[in-house]
Backbone as numpy.savetxt, mean C-alpha at the origin, in Angstrom:
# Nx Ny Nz CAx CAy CAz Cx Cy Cz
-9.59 3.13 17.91 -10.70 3.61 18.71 -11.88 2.64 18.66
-11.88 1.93 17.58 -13.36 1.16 17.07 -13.19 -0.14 18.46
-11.84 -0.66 17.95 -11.10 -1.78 18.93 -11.51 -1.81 20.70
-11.31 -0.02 21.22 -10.80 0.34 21.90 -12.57 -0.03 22.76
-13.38 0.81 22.02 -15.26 0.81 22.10 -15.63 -0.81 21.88
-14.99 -1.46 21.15 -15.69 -3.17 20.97 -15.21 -3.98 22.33
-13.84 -3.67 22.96 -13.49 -4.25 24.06 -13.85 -3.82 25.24
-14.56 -3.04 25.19 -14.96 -1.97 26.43 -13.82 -1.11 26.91
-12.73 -1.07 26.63 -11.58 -0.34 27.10 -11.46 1.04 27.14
-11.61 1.90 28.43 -12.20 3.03 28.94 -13.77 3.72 28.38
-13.74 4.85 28.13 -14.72 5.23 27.39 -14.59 6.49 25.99
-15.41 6.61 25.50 -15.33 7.34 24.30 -14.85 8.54 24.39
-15.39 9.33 25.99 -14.97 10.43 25.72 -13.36 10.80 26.12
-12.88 9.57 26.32 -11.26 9.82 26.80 -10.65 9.46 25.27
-11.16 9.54 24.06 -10.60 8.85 23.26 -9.96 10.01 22.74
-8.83 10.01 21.88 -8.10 11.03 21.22 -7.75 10.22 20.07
-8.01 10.55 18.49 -7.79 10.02 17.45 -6.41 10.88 16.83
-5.20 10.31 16.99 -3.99 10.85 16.61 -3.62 9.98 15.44
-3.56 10.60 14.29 -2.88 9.56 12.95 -1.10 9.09 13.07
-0.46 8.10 12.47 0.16 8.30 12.47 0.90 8.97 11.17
1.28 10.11 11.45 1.60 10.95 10.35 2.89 10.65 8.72
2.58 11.17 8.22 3.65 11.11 6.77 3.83 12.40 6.44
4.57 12.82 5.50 4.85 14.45 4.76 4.52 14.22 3.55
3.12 14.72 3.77 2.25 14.18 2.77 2.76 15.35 1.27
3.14 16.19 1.67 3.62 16.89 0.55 4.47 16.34 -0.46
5.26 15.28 -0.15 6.34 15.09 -0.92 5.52 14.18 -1.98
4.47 13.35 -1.56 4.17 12.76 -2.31 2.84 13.14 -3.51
2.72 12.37 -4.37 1.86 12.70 -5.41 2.27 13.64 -6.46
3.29 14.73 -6.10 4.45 15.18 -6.97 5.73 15.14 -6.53
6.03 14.01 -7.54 7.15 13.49 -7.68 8.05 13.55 -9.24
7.12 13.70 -9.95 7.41 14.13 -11.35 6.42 13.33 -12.06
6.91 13.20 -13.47 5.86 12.83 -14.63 6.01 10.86 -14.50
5.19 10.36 -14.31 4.95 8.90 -14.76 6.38 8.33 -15.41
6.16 9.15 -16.25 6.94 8.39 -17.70 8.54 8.48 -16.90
8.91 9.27 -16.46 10.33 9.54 -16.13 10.71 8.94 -15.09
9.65 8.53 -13.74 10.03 7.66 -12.47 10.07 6.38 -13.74
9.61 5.93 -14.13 9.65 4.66 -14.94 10.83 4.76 -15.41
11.05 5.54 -16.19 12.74 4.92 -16.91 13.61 4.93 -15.86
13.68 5.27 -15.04 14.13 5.46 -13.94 14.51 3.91 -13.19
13.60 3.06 -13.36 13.27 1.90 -12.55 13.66 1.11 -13.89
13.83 1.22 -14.80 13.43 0.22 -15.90 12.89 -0.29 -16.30
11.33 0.81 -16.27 10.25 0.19 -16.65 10.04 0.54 -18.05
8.81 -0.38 -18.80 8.78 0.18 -20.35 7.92 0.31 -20.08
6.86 1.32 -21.12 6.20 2.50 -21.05 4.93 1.78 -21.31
4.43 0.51 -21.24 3.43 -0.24 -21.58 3.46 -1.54 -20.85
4.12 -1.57 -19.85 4.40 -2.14 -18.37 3.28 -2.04 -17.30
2.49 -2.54 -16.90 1.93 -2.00 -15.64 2.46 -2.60 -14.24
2.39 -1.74 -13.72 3.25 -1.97 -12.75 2.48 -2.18 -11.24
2.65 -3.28 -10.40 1.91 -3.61 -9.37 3.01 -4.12 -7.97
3.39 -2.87 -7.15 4.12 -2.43 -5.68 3.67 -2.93 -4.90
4.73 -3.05 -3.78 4.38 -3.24 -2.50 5.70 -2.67 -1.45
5.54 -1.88 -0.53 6.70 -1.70 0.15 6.44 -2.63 2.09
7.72 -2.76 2.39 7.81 -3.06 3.53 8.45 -4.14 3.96
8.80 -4.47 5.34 9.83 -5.45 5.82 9.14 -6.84 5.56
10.28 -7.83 5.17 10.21 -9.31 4.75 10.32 -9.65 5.88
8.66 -9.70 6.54 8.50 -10.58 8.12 7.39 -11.45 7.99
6.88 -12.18 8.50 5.99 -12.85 8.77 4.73 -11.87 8.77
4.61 -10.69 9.54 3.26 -9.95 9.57 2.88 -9.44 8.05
3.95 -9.02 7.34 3.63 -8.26 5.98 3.24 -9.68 5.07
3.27 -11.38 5.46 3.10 -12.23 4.41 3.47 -11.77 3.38
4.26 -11.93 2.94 4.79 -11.26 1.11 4.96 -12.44 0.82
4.82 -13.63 1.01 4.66 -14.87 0.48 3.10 -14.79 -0.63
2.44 -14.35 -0.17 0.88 -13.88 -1.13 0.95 -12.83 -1.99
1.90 -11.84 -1.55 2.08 -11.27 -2.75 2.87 -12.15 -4.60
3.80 -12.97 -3.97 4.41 -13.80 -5.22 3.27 -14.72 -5.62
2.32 -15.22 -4.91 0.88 -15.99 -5.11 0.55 -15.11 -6.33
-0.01 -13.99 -5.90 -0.48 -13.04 -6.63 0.02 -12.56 -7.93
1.91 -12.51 -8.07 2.44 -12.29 -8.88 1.94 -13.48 -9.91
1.97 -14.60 -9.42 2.08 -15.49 -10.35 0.50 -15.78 -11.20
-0.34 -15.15 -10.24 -1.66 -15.83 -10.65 -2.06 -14.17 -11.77
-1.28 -13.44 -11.72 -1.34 -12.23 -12.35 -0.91 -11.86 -13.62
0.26 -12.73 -13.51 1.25 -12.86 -14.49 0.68 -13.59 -15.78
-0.08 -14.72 -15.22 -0.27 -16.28 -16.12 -1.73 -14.73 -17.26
-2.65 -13.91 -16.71 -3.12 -13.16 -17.54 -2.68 -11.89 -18.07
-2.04 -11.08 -17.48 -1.20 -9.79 -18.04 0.06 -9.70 -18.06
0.67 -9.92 -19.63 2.01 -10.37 -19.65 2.78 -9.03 -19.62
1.83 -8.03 -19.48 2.60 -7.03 -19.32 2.66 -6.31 -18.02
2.40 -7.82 -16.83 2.75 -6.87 -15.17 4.17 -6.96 -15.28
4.34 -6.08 -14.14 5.80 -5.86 -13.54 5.00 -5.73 -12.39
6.52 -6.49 -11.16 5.71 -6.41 -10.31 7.20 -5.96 -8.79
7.07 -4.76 -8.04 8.36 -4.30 -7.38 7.78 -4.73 -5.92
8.92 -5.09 -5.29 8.79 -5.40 -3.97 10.14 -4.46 -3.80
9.60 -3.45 -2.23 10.35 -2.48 -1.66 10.62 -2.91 -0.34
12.12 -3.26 -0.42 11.88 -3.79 1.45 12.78 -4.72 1.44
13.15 -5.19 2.56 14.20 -6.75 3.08 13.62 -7.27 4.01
14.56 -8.11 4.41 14.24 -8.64 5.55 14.54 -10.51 5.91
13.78 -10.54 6.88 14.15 -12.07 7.55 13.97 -13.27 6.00
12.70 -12.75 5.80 11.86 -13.84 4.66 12.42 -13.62 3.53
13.84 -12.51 2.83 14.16 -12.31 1.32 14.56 -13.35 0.97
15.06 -14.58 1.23 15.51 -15.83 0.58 14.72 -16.42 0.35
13.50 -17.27 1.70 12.24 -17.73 1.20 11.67 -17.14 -0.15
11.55 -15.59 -0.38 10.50 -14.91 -1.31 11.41 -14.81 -3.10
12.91 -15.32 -3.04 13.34 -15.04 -3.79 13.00 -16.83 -4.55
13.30 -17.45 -3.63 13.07 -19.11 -4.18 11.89 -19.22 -4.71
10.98 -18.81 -3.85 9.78 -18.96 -4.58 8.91 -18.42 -5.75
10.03 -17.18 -5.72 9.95 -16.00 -7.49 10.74 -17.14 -8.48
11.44 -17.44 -7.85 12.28 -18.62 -8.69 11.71 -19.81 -9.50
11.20 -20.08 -8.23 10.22 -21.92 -8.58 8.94 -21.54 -9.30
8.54 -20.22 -9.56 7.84 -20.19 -10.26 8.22 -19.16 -11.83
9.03 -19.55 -11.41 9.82 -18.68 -12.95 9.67 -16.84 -12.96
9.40 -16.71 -12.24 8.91 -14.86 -12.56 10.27 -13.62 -12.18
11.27 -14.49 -12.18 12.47 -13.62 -11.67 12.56 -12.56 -13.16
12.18 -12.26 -13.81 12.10 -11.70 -14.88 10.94 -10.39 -14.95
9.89 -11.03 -14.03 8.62 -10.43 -13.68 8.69 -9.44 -12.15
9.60 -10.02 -11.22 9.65 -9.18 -10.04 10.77 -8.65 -10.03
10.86 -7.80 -9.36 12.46 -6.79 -8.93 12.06 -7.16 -7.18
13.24 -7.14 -7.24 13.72 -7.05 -5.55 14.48 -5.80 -5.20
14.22 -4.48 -4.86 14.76 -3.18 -4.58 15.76 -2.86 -3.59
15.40 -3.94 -2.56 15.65 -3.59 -1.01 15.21 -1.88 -0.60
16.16 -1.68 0.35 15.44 -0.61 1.04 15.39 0.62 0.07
14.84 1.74 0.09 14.99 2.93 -0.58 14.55 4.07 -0.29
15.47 5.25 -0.67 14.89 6.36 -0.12 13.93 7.07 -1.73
13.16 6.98 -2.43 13.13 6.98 -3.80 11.45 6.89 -3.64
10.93 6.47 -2.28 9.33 6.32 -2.55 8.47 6.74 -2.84
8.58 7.80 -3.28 7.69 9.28 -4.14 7.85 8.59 -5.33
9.12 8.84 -5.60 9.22 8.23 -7.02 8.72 7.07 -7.66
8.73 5.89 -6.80 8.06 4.71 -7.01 7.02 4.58 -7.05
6.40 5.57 -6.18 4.76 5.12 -5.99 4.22 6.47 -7.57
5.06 6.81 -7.82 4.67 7.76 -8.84 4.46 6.74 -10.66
5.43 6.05 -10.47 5.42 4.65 -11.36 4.22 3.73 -11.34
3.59 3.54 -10.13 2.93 2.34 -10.20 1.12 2.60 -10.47
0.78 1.70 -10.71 -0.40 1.88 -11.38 -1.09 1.01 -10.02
-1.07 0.23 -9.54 -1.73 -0.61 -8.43 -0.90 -0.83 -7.52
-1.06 -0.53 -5.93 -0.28 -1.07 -4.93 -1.07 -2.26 -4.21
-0.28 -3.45 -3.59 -0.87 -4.38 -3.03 -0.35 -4.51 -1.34
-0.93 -4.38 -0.97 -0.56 -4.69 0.57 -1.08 -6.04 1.00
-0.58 -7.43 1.42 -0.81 -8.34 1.91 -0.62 -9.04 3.43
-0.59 -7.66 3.97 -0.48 -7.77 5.78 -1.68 -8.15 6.45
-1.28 -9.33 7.30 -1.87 -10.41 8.05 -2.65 -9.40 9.26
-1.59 -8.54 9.68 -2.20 -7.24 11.14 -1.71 -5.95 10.64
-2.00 -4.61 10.65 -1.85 -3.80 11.05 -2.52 -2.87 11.86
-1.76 -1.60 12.32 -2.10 -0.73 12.91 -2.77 0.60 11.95
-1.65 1.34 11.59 -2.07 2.18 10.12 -0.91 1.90 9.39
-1.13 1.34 8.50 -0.13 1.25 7.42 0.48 2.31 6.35
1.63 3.05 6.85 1.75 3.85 6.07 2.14 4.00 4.67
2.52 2.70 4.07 3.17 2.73 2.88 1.84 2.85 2.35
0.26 2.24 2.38 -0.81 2.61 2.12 -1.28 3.87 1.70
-1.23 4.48 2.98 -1.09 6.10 2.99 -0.55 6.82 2.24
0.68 6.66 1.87 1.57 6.99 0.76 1.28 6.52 -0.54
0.52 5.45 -0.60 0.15 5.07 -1.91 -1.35 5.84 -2.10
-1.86 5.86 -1.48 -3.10 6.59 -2.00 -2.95 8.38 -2.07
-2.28 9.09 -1.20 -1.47 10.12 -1.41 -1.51 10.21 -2.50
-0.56 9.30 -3.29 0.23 9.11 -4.81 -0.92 9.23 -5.76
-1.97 8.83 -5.26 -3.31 8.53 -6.23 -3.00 7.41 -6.84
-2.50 6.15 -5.81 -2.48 4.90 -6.39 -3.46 4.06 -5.59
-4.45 3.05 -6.51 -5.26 2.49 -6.01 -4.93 1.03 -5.17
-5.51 0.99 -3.91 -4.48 -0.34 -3.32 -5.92 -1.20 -3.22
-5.06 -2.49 -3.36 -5.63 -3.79 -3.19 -4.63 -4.34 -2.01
-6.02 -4.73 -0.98 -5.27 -5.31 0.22 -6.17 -6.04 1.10
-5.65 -7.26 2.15 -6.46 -7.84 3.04 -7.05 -6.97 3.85
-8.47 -7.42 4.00 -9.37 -6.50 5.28 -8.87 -6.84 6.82
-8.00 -6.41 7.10 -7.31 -6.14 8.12 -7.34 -5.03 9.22
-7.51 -5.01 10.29 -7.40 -4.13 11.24 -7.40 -2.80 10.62
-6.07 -1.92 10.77 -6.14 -0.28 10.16 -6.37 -0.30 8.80
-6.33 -1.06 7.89 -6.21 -1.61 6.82 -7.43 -0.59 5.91
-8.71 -1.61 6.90 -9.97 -1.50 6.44 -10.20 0.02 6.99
-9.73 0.71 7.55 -10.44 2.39 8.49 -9.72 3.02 6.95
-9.21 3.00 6.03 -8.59 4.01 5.28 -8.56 3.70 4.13
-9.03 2.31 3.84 -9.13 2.25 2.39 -11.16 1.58 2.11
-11.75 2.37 1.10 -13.25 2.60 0.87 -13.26 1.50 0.12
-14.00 0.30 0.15 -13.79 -1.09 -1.13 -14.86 -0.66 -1.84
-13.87 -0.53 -2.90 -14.61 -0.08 -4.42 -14.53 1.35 -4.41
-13.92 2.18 -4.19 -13.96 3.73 -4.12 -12.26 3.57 -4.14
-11.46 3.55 -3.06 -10.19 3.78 -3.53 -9.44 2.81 -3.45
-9.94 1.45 -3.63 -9.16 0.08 -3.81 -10.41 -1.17 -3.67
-9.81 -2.09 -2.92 -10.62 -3.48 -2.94 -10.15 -3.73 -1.58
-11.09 -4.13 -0.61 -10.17 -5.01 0.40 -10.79 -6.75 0.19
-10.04 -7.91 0.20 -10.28 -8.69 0.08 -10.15 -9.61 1.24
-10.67 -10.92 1.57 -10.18 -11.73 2.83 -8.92 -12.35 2.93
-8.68 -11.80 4.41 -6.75 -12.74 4.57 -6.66 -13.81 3.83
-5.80 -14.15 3.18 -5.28 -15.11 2.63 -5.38 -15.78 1.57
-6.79 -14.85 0.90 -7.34 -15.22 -0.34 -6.28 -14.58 -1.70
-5.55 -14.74 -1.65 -4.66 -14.56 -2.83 -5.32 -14.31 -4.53
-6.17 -15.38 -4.49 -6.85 -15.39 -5.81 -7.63 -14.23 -5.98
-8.21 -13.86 -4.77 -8.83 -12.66 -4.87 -8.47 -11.62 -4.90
-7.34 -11.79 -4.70 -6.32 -10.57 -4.12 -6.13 -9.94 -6.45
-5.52 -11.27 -6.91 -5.24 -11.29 -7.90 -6.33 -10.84 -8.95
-7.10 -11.54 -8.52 -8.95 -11.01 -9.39 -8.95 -9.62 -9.39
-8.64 -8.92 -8.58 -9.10 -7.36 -7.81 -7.78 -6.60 -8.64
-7.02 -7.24 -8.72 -5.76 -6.44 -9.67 -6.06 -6.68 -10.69
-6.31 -7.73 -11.44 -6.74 -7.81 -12.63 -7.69 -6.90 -13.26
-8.47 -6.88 -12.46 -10.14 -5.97 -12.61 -9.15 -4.79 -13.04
-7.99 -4.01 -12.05 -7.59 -2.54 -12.45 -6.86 -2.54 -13.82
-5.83 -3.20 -13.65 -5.54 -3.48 -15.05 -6.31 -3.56 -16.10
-7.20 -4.57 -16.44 -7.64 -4.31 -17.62 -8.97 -2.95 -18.16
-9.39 -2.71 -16.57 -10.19 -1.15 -16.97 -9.65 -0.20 -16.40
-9.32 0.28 -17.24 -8.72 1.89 -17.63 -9.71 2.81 -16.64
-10.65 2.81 -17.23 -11.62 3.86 -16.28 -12.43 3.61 -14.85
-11.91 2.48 -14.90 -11.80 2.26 -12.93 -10.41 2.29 -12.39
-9.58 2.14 -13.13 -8.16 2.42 -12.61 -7.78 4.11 -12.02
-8.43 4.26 -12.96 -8.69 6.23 -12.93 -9.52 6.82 -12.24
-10.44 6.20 -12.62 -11.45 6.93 -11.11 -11.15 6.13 -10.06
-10.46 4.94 -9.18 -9.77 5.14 -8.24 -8.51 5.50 -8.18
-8.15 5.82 -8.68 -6.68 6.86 -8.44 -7.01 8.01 -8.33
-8.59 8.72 -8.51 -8.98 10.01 -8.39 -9.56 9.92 -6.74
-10.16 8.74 -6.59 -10.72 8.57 -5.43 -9.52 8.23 -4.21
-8.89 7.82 -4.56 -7.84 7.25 -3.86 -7.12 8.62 -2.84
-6.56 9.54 -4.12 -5.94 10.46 -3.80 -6.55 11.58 -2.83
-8.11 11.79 -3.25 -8.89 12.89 -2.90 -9.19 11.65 -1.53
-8.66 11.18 -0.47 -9.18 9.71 0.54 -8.74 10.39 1.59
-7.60 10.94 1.44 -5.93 11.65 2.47 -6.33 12.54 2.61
-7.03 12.97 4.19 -6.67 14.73 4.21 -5.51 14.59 5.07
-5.91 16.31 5.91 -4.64 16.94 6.41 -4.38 15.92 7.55
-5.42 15.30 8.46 -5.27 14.51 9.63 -4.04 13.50 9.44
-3.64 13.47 8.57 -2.23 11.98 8.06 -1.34 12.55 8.32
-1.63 14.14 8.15 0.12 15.40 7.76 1.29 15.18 8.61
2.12 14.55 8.64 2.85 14.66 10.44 3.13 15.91 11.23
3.01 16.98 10.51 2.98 18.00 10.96 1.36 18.31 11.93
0.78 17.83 11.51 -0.49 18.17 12.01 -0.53 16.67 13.32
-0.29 16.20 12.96 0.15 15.17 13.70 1.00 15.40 15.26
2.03 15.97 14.51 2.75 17.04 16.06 2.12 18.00 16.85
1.33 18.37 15.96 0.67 19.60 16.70 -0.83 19.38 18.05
-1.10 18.28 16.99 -2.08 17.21 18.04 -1.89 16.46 19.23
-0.80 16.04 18.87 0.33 15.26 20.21 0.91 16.43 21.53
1.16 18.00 20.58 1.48 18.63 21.76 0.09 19.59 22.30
-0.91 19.78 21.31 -2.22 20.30 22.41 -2.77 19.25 23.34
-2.50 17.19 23.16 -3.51 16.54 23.92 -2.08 16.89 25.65
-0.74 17.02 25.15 0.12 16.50 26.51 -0.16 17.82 27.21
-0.28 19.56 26.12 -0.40 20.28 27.45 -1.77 20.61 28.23
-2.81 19.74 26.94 -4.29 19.52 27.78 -4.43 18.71 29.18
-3.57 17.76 28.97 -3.12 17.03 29.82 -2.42 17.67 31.13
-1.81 18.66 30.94 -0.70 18.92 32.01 -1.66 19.96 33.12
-2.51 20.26 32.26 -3.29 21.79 32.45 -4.51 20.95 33.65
């Protein structure tokens, strides 16, 4: 809508703000911490720093292994999961390689398990070049997980910098890494954004509510 008002493209009052929806229920209980972790093979003094989505050019996950590495060299106790495939998994595996961290990242591929995962992780990172609304986001803050991500298009409408994550500039990796670091080593900003994070999501995300919006604007429409 912001896009829609900066380009002049129709006017405000034709605007209809429709989310794109998730089932937001499933997430945030998923079970206890400790048990999605053994689950994954995580140890219990692991912190763990996610990302889900397709290995394309728009998601850059090339900055996320930036990140791994510049993350790694200070907290020897990240773990770090990439959820997803795609065109770029060979590029992203060489370069986990050439920098030694195949020990440090998991490669998941696809999964139906994302409650569970995002129930594990202590920081999510999103490193997408464009989006629209990013839902694995959505789902991570749901989770009451705090995301670090480029200030990007939908990016920036849903995540508060410094309230329920960090947004940092495209391509700045280091910063990207600084901003994870920061969660990691304080406990009580990790927590109060994972409190903030979670309490971020109302019902407008619900897909249910979502449907219901889609069918009052078509029979407003018809009427």
């Amino acid at each position: 809508m912001k896009t829609c008002a900066e380009k002049k493209i129709g006017t405000p009052d034709k605007y209809v703000l429709i989310r794109s929806g998730i089932k937001l229920s499933v997430y945030g209980n998923a079970g206890k911490k400790e048990e999605a972790r053994k689950k994954l093979g995580i140890g219990p003094q692991e912190k763990v720093i996610s990302t889900i989505g397709p290995f394309k050019p728009q998601k850059n996950l090339s900055d996320f292994i930036e990140m791994a590495r510049l993350v790694a060299d200070s907290a020897k106790q990240a773990r770090f999961i990439m959820v997803g495939d795609g065109q770029q998994r060979r590029l992203l595996e060489e370069k986990t390689a050439r920098y030694s961290l195949q020990e440090k990242v998991s490669f998941l591929g696809w999964r139906d398990d994302i409650p569970e995962i995002l129930s594990a992780t202590d920081v999510f990172v999103m490193t997408a070049l464009w989006e629209g609304l990013p839902r694995s986001v959505v789902e991570a803050l749901v989770s009451g997980v705090p995301v670090v991500a480029y200030a990007v298009d939908g990016t920036r409408e849903i995540i508060k910098d410094g309230e329920s994550g960090f947004l940092v500039k495209p391509k700045d990796f280091a910063s990207l890494a600084r901003k994870v670091l920061t969660l990691l080593d304080d406990g009580k900003t990790l927590e109060r954004m994972s409190g903030a994070a979670k309490g971020s999501v109302d019902k407008t995300f619900d897909i249910e509510y979502m449907v219901r919006q889609q069918e009052e604007l078509y029979l407003a429409l018809v009427e």
